[in-house]
C-alpha positions in Angstrom: 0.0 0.0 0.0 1.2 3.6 -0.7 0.1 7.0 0.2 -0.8 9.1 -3.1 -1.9 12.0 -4.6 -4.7 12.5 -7.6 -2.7 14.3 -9.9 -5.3 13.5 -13.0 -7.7 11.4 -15.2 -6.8 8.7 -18.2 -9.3 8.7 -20.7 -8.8 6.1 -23.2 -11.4 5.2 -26.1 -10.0 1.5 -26.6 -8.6 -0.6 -23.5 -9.1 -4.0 -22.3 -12.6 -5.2 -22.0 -12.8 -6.0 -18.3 -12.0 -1.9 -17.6 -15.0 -0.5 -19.3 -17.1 1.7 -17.3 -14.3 1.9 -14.8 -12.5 5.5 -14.0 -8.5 5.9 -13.9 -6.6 8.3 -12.3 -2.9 9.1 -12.1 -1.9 8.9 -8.4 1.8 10.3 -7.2 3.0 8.3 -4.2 4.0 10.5 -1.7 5.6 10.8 1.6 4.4 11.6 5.3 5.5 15.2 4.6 3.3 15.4 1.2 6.6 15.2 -0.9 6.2 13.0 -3.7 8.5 9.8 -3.8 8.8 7.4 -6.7 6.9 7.4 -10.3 3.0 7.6 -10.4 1.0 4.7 -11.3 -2.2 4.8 -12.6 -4.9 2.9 -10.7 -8.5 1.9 -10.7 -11.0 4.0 -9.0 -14.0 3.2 -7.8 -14.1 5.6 -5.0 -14.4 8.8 -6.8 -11.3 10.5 -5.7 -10.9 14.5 -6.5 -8.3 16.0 -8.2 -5.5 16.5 -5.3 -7.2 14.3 -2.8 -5.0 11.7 -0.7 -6.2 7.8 -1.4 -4.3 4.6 -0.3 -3.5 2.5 -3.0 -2.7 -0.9 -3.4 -0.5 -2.8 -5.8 -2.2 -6.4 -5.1 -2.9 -7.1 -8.6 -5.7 -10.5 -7.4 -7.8 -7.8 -5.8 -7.6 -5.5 -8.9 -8.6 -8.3 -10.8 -11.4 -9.6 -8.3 -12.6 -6.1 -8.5 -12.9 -5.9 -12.2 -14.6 -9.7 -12.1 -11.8 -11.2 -14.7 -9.2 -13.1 -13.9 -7.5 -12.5 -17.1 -7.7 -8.7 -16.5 -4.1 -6.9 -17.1 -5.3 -4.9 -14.1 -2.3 -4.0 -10.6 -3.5 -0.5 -9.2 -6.7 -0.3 -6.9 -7.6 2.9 -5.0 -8.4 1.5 -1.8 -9.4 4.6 0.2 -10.0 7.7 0.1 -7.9 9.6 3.0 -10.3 12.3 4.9 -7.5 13.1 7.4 -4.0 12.1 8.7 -2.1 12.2 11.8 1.6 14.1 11.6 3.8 11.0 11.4 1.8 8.1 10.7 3.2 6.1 7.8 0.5 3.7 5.3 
């Protein structure tokens, strides 16, 4: 699990068939501080993150794939939650 940032959308008029009618944003990981650490992935929402808002998300590529109901599914990336507040030092 990583702490991230919404930094945008993907919109994409042909993609694998288990991801239609799901949304994809680009998340930043980023540290305690807010910083951003490492390369952004792009993950499956189904939460309905804003643009800037912290989520958790999760690299468990089963329960991407679970999520999308195909087990064939090239899906990784899964917002998991949507973060409403933190505490100064607590680390996902």
């Amino acid at each position: 699990m990583l702490l991230a940032r919404v930094e945008g959308n993907i919109v994409a008029t042909r993609k694998h068939p288990s991801f239609e009618g799901w949304r994809f944003v680009i998340c930043q990981p980023i540290g305690a501080d807010g910083r951003p650490e490492g390369t952004p992935q792009i993950a499956i929402d189904a939460h309905g993150a804003g643009m800037h808002q912290q989520v958790v998300i999760s690299s468990d590529g089963a329960a991407a794939r679970k999520a999308v109901g195909m087990e064939k599914s090239p899906a990784r990336w899964l917002v998991i939650g949507v973060v409403d507040e933190s505490e100064p030092g607590v680390r996902v």
